[in-house]
C-alpha positions in Angstrom: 16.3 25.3 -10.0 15.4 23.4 -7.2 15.5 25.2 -3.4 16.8 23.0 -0.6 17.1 23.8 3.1 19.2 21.8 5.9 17.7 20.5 9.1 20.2 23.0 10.8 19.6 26.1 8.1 16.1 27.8 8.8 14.0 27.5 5.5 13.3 31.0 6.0 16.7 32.4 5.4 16.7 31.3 1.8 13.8 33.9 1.1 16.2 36.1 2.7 18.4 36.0 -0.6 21.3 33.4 0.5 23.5 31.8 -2.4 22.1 28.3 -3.7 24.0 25.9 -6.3 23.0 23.2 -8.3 25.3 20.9 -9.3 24.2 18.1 -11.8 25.9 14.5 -11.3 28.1 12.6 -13.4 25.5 11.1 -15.4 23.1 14.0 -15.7 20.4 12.0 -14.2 19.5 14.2 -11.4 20.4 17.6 -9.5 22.5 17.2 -6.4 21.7 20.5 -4.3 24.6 21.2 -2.3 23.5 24.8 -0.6 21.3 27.5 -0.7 20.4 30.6 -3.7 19.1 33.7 -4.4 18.1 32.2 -7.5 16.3 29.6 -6.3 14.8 31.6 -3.0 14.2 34.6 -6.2 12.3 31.6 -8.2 8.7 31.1 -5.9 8.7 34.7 -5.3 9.0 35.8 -9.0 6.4 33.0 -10.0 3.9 34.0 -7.7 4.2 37.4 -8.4 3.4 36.7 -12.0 0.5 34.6 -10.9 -1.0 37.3 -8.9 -0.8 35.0 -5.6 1.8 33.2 -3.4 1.8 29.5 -1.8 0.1 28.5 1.2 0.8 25.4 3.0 -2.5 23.1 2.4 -1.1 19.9 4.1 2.4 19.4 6.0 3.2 16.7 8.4 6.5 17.2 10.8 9.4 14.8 9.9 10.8 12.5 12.3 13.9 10.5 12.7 13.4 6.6 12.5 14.1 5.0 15.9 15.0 0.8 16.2 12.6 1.3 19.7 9.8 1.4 17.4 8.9 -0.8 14.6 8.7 0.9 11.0 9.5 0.5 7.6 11.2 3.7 7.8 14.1 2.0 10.0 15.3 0.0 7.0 14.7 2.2 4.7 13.8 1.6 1.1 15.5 0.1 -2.0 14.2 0.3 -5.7 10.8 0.8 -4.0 7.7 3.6 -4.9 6.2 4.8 -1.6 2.2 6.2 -2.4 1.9 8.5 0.5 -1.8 9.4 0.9 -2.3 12.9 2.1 -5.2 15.4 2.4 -5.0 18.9 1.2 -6.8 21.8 3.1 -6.8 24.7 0.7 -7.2 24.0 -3.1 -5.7 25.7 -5.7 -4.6 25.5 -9.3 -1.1 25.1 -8.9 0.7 23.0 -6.3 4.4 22.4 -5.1 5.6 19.4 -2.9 8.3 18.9 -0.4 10.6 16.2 0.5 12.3 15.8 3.2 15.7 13.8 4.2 16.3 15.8 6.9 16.9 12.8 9.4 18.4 10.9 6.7 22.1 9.7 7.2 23.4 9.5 3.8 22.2 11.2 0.4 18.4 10.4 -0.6 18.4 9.4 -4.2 14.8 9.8 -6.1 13.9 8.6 -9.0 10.6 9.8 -10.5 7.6 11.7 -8.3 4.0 11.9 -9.0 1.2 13.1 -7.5 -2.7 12.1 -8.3 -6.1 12.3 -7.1 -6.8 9.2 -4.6 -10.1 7.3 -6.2 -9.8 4.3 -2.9 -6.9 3.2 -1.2 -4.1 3.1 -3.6 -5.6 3.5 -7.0 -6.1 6.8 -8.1 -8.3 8.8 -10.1 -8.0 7.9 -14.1 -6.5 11.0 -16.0 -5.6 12.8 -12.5 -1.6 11.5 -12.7 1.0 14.7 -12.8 4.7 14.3 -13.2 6.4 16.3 -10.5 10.0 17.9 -11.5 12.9 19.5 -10.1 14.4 22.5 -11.1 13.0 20.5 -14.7 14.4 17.3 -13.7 12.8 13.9 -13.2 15.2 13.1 -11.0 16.8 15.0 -7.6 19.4 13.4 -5.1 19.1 15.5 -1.5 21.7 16.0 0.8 21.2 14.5 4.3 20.0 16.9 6.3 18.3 18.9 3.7 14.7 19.0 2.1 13.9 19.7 -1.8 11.1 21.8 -2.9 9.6 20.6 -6.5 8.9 22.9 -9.2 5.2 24.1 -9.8 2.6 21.4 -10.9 -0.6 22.6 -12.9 -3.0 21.1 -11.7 -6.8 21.8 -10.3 -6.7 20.9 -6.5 -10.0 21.1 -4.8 -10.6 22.0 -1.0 -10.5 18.2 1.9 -9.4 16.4 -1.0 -7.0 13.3 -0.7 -3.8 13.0 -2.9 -1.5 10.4 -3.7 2.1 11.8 -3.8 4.3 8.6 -5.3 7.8 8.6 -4.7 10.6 6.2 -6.0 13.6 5.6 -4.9 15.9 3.7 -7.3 18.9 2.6 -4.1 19.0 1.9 -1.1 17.8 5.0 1.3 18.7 3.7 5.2 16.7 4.9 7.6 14.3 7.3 6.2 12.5 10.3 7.4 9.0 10.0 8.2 6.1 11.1 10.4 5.1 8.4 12.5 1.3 8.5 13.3 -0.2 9.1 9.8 -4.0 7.7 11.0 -3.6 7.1 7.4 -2.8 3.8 5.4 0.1 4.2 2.8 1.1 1.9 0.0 4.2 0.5 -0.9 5.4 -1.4 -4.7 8.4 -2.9 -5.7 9.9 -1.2 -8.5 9.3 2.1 -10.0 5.2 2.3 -10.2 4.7 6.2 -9.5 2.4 6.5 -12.6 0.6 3.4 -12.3 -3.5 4.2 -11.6 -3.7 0.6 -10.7 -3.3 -0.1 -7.2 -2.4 -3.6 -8.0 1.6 -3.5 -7.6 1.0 -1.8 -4.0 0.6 -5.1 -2.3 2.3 -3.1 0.8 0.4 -1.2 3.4 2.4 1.2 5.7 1.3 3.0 8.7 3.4 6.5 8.4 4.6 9.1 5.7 7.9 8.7 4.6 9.9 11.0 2.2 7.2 13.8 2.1 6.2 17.1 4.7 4.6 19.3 2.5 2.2 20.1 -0.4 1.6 24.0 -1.6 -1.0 25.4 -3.3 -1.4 28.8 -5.1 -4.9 30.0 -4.4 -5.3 33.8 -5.1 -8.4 33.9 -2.4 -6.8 31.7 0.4 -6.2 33.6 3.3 -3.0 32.2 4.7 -2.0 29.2 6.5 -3.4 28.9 10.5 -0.6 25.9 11.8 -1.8 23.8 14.4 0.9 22.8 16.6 1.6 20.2 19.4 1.4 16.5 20.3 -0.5 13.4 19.6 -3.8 15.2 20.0 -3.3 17.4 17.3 -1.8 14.6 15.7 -5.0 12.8 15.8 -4.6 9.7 17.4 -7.0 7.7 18.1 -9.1 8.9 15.5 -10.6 6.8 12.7 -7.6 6.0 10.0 -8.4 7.2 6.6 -11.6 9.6 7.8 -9.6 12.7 8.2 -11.5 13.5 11.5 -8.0 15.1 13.2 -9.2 18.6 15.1 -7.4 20.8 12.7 -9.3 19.0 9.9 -12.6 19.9 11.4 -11.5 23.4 11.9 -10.2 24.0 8.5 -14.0 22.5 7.8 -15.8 25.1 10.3 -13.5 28.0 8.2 -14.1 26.5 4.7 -18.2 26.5 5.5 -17.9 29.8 7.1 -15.9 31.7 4.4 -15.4 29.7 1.2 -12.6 29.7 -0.6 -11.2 32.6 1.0 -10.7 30.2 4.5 -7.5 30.0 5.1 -5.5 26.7 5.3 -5.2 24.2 8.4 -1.8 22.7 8.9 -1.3 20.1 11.2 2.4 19.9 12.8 1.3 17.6 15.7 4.0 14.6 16.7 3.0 11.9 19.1 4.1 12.2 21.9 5.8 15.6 21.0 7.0 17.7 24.5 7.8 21.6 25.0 11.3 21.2 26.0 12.8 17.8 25.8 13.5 16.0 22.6 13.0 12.2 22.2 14.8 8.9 20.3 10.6 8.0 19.0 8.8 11.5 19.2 10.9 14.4 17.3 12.8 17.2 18.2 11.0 19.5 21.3 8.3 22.3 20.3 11.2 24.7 21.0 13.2 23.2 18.8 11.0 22.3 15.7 9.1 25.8 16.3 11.2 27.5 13.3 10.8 24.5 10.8 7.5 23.3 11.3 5.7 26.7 12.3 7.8 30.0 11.2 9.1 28.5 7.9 5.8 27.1 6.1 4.3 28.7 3.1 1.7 31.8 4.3 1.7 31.3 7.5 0.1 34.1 9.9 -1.1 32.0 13.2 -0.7 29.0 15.5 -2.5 27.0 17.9 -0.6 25.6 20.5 -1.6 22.6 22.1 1.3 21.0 24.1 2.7 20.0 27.4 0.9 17.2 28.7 3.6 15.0 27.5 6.4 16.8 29.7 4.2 16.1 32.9 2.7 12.6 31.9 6.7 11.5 31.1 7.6 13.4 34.0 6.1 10.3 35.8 7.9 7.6 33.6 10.7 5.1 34.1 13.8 7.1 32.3 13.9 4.3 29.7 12.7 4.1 25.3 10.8 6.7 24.0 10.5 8.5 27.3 14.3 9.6 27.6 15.2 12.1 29.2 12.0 11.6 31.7 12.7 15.5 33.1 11.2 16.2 36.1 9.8 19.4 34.7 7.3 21.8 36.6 4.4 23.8 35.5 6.9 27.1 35.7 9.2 25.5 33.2 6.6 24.3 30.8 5.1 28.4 31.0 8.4 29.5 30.2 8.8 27.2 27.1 5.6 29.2 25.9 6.8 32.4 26.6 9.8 31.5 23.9 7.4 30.0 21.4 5.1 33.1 21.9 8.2 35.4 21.1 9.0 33.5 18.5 5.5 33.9 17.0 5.4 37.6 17.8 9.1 38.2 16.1 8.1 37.1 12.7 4.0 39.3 13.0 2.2 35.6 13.8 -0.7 35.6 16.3 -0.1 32.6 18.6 -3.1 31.4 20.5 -3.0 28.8 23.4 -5.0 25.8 23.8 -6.0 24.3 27.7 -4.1 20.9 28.3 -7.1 18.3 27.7 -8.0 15.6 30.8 -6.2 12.6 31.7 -6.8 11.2 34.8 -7.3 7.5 34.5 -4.4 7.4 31.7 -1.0 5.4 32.5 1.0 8.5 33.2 -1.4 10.6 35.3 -1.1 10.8 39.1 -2.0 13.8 41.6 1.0 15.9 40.7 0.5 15.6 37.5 -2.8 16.6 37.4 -1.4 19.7 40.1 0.7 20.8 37.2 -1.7 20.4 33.9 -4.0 22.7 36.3 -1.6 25.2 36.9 -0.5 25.1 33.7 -3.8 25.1 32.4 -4.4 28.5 34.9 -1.5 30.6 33.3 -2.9 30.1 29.9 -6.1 31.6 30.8 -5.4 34.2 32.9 -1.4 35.0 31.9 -2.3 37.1 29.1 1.0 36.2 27.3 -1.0 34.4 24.0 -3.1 36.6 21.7 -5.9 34.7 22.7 -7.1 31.0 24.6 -8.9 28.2 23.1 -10.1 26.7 26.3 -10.1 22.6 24.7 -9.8 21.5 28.6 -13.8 22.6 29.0 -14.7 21.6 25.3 -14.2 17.5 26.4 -14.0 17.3 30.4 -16.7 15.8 32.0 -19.0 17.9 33.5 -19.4 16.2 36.4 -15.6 15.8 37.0 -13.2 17.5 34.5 -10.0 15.9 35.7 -11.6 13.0 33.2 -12.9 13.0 29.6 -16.3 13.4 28.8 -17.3 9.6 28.0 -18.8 10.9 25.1 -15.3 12.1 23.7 -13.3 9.5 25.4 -11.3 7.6 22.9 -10.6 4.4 25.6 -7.4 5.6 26.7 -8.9 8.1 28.9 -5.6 10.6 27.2 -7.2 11.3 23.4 -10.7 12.2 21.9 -12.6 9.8 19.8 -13.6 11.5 16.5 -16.7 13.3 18.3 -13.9 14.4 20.6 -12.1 16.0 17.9 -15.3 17.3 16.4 -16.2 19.2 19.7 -12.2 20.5 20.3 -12.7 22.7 16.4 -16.4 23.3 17.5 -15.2 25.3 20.6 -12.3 27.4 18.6 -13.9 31.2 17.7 -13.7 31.4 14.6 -13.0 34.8 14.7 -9.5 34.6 16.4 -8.4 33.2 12.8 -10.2 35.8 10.1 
């Protein structure tokens, strides 16, 4: 059986034993998941038991809401379409899971037929490397809106920084769809149903975002846990080269994999452009506070997180009260310190170590001024000397330059004089201790 959680239901609560029912449709085609189970929360937990190890999130990306203010395919929707979502594991393993997501969807999200393959270049994949993915032994699942389905286990050898094409079809017409927004990945699109074609030919669509998908699990009996790296569009990675993978948490999870094989644990990356602490916005997700239990406490193995966050709730803080900016709060550095202090209880409340990360430079980008830069450095001085996170990753020092570290290094300066190049990114893992995370 399939397990499904709602956008307003933590996923947490259906390990917790809560009642889940499946319900096939009319037509048998598919399973329509209409609440939560002990049988299907009983399921993961009594196949990784007989496995000898349980899932770890190896690569997740934080669903969004589509928005008209910005562009997208995911505004539309799709309609008798395969989406080839290109995503990048962490952690192998020999089995994997997937997740997909409608939890911004406004109406039921019908799918077709899933697959997921090794990427060979752009969308053409690896000959031999195709898998069906089922649910709860289905080809087929239709997901509430709201709600997310988890597939059934998929035998299959996934090896550590390896990119994977999960293909999704959708047979009618979706409306807006839930996606993440800055992939720094290119993503294919075919009329029709093509989720087992190798050939990249019918994908004569490229797409800037993921749509449809937030998660892939692996079972790995050495993997020590999942590390989530959590924040905004720095974490996000943007800026970065599309298609290299150079985000910070991929070069951490790189450090950890060179350091201690394949018992590293996983790097997740829950970063959202222009993600704030406390206020939500119509093009850049739910706040921290309020996406903290979905994209943080709820993912497979988790056991710590790196914060990186708040330079959007003083940049915005300096904004015209209009588009993706709404609400433009005046916030101070007090109220971003105290949104901390609730993600760090949070954290400590379910045994996770929460470490806190310096807000990087900006001066010279559109949104800085002199009070802003008053309040990243005052925020910037509570996480160092507040002693309220288990420890501080100080990524302020690690791409300031040294002659004036209200700027970026040039080095690291991606041109916006706000994100890190890829060296930039490079230098941000370099200056993490590893030992925070063993």
């Amino acid at each position: 059986m399939t397990c499904l959680s709602w956008s307003g239901v933590p996923r947490r609560w259906l390990l917790l034993g809560l009642t889940c029912a499946a319900l096939l449709t009319a037509s048998g085609a598919a399973a329509l998941l209409v609440g939560t189970g002990s049988a299907a929360a009983a399921r993961p937990a009594a196949a990784a038991a007989a496995s000898g190890s349980p899932w770890d999130a190896s690569w997740t990306a934080s669903p969004q809401a589509p928005t008209t203010v910005i562009s997208n395919p995911a505004n539309a929707g799709f309609n008798d379409q395969t989406i080839r979502n290109i995503v990048f594991t962490s952690i192998g393993g020999n089995e994997l899971r997937i997740r997909l997501s409608n939890t911004f969807g406004t109406t039921a999200l019908h799918v077709g037929r899933v697959t997921v393959g090794i990427e060979l270049t752009a969308a053409q994949l690896v000959p031999g490397t195709v898998h069906p993915v089922t649910f709860g032994g289905r080809a087929a699942v239709t997901i509430p809106d709201g709600a997310e389905a988890t597939s059934d286990p998929v035998s299959m050898a996934v090896t550590p920084d390896e990119d994977l094409a999960v293909s999704v079809y959708v047979p009618v017409a979706t409306g807006p769809a839930t996606y993440h927004l800055t992939a720094q990945q290119t993503n294919y699109v075919a009329s029709g149903n093509h989720a087992f074609d190798v050939s990249p030919a019918t994908y004569t669509t490229t797409a800037p975002s993921w749509y449809l998908l937030d998660g892939v699990d692996v079972r790995n009996a050495r993997a020590a846990g999942s590390v989530v790296a959590f924040g905004d569009s720095i974490t996000d990675g943007a800026n970065s080269q599309v298609g290299a993978n150079d985000r910070w948490p991929n070069y951490l999870f790189r450090r950890l994999h060179a350091a201690l094989g394949a018992a590293a644990p996983s790097v997740i990356d829950e970063g959202i452009s222009g993600n704030r602490v406390l206020n939500d916005s119509p093009c850049f997700g739910v706040s921290a506070l309020a996406r903290f239990d979905r994209d943080v406490l709820s993912q497979s193995g988790v056991k710590d997180v790196i914060v990186l966050e708040g330079i959007n709730d003083i940049g915005f803080s300096q904004t015209p009260n209009t588009g993706c900016s709404v609400p433009n709060t005046n916030v101070t550095a007090a109220q971003i310190e105290q949104g901390y202090e609730q993600l760090i209880a949070m954290a400590h409340a379910h045994g996770l170590k929460i470490f806190g990360g310096t807000l990087t430079p900006f001066r010279g980008a559109g949104y800085w001024s002199g009070m802003a830069e008053a309040k990243r450095e005052a925020v910037n001085n509570w996480i160092e000397t507040s002693r309220a996170f288990d420890g501080v990753i100080d990524f302020a020092k690690a791409v300031a330059d040294p002659f004036n570290p209200q700027y970026f290094d040039p080095a690291y300066n991606s041109g916006d004089n706000l994100h890190p190049n890829d060296a930039g990114y490079q230098a941000m893992a370099s200056a993490i201790n590893l030992a925070l995370l063993k």
